[in-house]
C-alpha positions in Angstrom: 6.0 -8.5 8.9 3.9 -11.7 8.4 5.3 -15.0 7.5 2.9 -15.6 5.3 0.1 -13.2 3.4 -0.9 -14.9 0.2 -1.7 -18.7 1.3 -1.7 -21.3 -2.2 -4.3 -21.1 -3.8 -6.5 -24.6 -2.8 -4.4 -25.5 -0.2 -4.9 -28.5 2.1 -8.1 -27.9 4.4 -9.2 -30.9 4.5 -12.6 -30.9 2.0 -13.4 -27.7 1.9 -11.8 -26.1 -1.5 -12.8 -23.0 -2.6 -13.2 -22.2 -6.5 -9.9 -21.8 -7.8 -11.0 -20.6 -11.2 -12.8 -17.9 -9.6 -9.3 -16.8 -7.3 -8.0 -16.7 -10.8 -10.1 -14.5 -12.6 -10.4 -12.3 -9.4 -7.3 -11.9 -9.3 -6.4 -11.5 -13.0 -9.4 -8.9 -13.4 -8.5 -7.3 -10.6 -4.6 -6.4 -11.9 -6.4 -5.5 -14.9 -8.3 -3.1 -13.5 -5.6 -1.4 -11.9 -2.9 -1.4 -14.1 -3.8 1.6 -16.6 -4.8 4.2 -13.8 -2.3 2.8 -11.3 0.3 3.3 -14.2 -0.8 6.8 -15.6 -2.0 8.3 -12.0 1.7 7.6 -10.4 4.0 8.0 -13.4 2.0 12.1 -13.8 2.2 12.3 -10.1 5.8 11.8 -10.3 6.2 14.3 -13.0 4.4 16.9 -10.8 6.6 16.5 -7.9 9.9 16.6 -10.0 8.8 19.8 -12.0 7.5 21.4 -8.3 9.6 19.7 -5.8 11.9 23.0 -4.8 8.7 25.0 -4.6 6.4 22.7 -3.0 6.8 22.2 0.5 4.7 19.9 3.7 4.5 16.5 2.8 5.7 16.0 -1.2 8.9 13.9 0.1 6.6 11.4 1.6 4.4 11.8 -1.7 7.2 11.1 -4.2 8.3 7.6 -2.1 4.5 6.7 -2.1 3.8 7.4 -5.5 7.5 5.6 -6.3 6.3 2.4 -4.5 2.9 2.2 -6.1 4.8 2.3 -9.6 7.1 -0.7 -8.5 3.8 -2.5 -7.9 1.9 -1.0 -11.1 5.3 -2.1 -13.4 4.9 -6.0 -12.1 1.2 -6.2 -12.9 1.2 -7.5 -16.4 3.3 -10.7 -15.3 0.9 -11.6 -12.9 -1.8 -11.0 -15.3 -0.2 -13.1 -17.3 -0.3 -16.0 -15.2 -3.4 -15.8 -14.0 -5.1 -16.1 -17.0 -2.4 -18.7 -18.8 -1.9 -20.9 -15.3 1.5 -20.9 -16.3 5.3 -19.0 -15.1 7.7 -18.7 -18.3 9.7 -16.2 -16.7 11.9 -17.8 -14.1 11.7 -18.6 -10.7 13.9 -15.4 -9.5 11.3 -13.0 -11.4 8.7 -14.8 -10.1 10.0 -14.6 -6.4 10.8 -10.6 -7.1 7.4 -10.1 -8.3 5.7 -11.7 -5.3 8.3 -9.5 -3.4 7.2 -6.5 -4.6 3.5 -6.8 -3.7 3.8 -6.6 -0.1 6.9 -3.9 -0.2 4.4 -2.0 -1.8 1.4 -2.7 0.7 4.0 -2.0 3.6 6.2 0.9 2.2 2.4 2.2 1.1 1.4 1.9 4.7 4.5 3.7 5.8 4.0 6.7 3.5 0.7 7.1 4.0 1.5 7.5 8.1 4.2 9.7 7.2 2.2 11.9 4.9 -0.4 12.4 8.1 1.7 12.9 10.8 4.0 15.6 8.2 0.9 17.7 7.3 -0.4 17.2 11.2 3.2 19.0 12.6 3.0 21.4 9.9 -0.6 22.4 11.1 0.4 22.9 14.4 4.3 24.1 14.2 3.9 25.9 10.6 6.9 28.2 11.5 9.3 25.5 12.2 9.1 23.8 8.6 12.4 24.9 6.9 14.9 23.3 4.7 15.9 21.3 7.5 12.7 19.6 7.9 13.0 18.7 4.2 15.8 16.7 4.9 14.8 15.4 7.5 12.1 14.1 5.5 14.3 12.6 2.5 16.5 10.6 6.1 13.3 9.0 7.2 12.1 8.1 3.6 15.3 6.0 3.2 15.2 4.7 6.8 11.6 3.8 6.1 12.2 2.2 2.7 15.0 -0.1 4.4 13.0 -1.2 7.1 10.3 -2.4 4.6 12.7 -3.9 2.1 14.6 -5.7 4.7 11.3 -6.9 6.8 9.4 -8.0 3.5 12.4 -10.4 2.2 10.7 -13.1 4.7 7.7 -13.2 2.1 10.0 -14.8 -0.8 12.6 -16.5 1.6 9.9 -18.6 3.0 8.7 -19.3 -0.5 12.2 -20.1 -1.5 12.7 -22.9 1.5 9.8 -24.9 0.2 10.7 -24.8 -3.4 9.4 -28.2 -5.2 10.5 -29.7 -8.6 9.3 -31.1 -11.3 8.1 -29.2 -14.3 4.8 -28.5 -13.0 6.2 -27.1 -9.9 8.3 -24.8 -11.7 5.7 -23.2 -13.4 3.5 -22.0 -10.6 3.9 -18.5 -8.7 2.0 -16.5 -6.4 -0.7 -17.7 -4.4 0.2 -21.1 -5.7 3.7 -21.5 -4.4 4.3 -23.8 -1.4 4.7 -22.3 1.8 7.6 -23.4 4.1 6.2 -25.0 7.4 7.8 -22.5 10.2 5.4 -24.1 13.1 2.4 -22.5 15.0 4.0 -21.1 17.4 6.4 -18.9 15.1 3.5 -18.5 12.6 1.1 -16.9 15.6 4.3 -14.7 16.4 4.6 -13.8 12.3 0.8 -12.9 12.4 1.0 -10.9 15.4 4.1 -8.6 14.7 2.4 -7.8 11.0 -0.8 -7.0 12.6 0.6 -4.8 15.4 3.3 -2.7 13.3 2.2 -3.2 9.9 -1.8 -1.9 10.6 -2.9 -1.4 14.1 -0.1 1.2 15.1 -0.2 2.9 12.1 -4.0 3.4 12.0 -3.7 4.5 15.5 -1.1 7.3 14.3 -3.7 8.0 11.3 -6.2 8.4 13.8 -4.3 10.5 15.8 -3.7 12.9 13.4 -7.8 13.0 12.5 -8.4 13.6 15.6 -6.3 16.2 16.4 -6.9 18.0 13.3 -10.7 18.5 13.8 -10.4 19.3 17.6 -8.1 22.5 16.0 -10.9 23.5 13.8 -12.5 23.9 16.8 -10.2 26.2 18.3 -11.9 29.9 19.1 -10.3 33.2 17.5 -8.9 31.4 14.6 -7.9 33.3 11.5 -9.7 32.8 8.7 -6.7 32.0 6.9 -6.1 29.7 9.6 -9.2 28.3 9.4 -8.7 27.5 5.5 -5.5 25.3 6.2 -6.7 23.4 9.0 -9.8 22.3 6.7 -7.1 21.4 3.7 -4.9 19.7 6.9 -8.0 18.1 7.3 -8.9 17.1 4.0 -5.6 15.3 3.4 -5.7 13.8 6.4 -9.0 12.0 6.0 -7.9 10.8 2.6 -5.3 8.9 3.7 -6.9 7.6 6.1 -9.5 6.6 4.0 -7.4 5.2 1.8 -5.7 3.5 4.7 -9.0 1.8 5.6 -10.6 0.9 2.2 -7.3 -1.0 1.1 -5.9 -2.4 4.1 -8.3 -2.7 6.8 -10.0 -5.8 4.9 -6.9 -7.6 4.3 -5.7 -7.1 7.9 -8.8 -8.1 9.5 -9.4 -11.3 7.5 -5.7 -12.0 7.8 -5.9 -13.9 11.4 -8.6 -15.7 10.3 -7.5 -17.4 7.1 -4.2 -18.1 9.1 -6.8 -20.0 11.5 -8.6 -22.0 9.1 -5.4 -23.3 7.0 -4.6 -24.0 10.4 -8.0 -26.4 10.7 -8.6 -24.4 14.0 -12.2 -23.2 12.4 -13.9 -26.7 12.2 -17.3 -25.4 9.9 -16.9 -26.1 6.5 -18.9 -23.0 5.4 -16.8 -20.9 7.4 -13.6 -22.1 6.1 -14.9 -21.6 2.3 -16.1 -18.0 3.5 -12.8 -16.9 4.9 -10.5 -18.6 2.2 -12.6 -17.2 -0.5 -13.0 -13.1 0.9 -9.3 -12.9 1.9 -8.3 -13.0 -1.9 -11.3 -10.5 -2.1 -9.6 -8.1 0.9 -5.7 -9.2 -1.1 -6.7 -7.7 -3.9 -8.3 -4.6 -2.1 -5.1 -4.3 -0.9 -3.2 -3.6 -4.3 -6.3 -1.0 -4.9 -3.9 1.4 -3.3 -1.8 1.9 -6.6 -4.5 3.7 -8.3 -6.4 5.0 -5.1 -3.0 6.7 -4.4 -3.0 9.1 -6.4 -6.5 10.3 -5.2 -4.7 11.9 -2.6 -2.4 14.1 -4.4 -5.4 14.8 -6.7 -8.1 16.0 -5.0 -7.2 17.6 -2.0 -5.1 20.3 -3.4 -6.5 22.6 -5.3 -3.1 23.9 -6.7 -2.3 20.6 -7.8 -5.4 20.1 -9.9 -4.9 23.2 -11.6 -1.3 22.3 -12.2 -2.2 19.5 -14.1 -5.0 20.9 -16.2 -2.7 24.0 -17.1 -0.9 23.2 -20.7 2.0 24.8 -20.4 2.9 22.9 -17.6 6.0 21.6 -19.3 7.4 25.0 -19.3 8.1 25.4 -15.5 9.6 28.6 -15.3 6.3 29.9 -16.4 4.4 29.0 -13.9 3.6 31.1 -10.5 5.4 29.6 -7.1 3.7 26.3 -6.5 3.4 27.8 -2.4 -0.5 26.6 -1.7 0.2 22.9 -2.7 0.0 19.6 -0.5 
């Protein structure tokens, strides 16, 4: 992943400072925002797939981790909140590190999850006689492969936080975008930057795409079924979402992400540029943590099964409802 994805806030470019009050109440209002439907839209989602898991079928393993991440993310929100709008960390530096931790497992195990989520419906489009209970395993294997991978690639975010660690009491009361950054070099910087671009977004929108593209070519396929026809267009449906999703939350960050490296770097000379760039990649980071509540969207509306589920009232009572077989 990156070496570096949320730069201090006012850092050292040369005269060009951006509003720091403003990053501040972006970001506070932002979490804000978020927090409520990011905590109510995951924590029902979850209760869904418990009470439906051995009936539903396709993608729900994938679902379950996504909606698990986005809740790691939600839980953390009102600390940051917190500091934000009081410019001040009470809570330690090991919570402070954790928190700043979880932000970009969530961006990167949401990334993950969302690919996975594709490329399961895609297969079971096309092979829908080879999902068994096998497959379902299978799923639950690459969901902890998948979470390990993040975990293990995202502990660079608070270790190079760590290395830089000033004191004083002043210091010890800043966290996020404010923390000093450990100075790795340019040239291991460019390589941080270029591995989170090419594995953390470009490959996976290009397996996103894949799957879009694929999906609509089937629908038109000759002598379909109309039932056939029905389940490519809710293949479909999903499909777009995430990718979507996929685009509206992590597309901005991704694409502005080279270019704020570049001008704390004082490789973009133009003072208007430089105040542009450090000012709409806080804009696109905060984009990013949309996904929480955006989520949820996908489990939502493109199942109709799973919208009546949650408007039925007796949904407590599982063993009177019908086989959940239509959903995801």
């Amino acid at each position: 992943m990156a070496a570096e994805l949320e730069w201090p806030i006012g850092a050292n470019v040369t005269d060009c400072k951006v509003d720091e009050e403003f990053l501040r109440y972006l970001y506070a209002i932002t979490y804000v925002v978020i927090l409520v439907p990011g905590l109510i839209g995951n924590v029902l989602a979850l209760w869904v797939f418990y009470a439906y898991m051995k009936e539903t079928k396709r993608a729900v393993i994938f679902m379950i981790n996504l909606a698990i991440a986005d809740l790691l993310q939600v839980l953390s929100l009102p600390l940051r909140i917190f500091y934000y709008l009081n410019q001040s960390w009470p809570f330690g530096h090991f919570m402070c590190m954790f928190c700043f931790y979880l932000k970009y497992v969530n961006m990167y195990a949401s990334i993950v999850f969302l690919v996975c989520i594709s490329v399961r419906r895609f297969l079971y489009l096309i092979y829908p006689f080879q999902f068994t209970n096998r497959k379902r395993i299978s799923d639950v294997y690459i969901s902890v492969a998948a979470w390990i991978v993040v975990c293990v690639s995202c502990l660079a975010f608070p270790l190079l936080r760590i290395g830089n660690n000033s004191t004083g009491s002043d210091a010890e009361n800043k966290c996020f975008a404010d923390l000093p950054l450990l100075d790795i070099g340019i040239t291991n910087s460019v390589l941080a930057v270029t591995f989170a671009e090419l594995f953390g977004f470009i490959t996976p929108l290009m397996v996103v795409a894949y799957c879009s593209w694929r999906t609509v070519m089937s629908l038109k396929e000759p002598h379909s079924a109309s039932r056939d026809l029905g389940e490519k267009k809710k293949a479909l449906k999903m499909i777009l979402t995430c990718a979507v999703v996929f685009l509206l939350c992590f597309a901005p960050y991704h694409l502005s992400f080279p270019l704020d490296f570049l001008a704390k770097a004082n490789k973009i000379h133009s003072c208007r540029s430089k105040k542009v760039i450090l000012t709409l990649h806080p804009v696109a980071l905060c984009l990013a943590s949309m996904n929480c509540c955006l989520d949820p969207v996908i489990y939502y509306f493109t199942t109709d099964e799973f919208r009546r589920r949650l408007s039925r009232q007796d949904m407590v009572d599982c063993t009177e409802l019908e086989i959940f077989s239509n959903a995801l």
